[in-house]
N, C-alpha and C positions, 0 to 999 in steps of 0.2 A: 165694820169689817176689819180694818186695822185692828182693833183692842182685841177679837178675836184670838187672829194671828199671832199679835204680841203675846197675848195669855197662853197662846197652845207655845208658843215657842221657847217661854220664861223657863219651864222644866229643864228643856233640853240644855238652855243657859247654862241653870244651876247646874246640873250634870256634869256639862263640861270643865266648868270653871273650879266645881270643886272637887271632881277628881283628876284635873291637872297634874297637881301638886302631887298625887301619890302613884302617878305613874310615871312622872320622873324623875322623883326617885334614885332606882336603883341606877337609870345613865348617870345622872350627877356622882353617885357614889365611884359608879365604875371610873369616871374620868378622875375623879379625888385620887382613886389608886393609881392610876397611872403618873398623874403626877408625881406622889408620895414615890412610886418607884424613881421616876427618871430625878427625882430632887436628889433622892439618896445616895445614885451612883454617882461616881463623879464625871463630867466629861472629858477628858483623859479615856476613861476606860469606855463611855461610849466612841469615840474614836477609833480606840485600837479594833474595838469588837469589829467598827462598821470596816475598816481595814482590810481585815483579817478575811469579813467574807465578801469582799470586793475583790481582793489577791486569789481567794478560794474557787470562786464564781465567776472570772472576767472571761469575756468567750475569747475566743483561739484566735489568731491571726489567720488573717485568712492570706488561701497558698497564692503564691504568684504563679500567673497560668505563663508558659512560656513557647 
C-alpha cells in the first residue's frame, strides 16, 4: 500500500520540485532590482526624500478644546 502511494505521489514530487526554480524566478529578479535601485541612491537622498514626505504628510495638531 505504501509503494502505491509513494509511486502516485513521486510525480507530483517531481512537479513541484522542478518547477520551483522557474517560478521564482521573476520574485528573485524583482528583489535584485530593488536592491540594485536602493544600492544606487545614496542614503543622504533616501533621508531627505523620507523627510520631505513626513514634513509633507504629518497630521495636524490637534485643537485644544477649551
Amino acid at each position: 500500500m505504501f509503494r502505491i502511494i509513494a509511486w502516485a505521489l513521486l510525480p507530483l514530487y517531481l512537479l513541484v520540485v522542478g518547477l520551483w526554480p522557474a517560478a521564482i524566478a521573476p520574485v528573485t529578479a524583482t528583489f535584485a532590482g530593488f536592491g540594485a535601485i536602493l544600492g544606487a541612491v545614496p542614503t543622504s537622498a533616501w533621508l531627505l526624500a523620507a523627510a520631505i514626505a513626513w514634513l509633507r504628510h504629518r497630521p495636524a495638531p490637534a485643537k485644544a478644546v477649551a
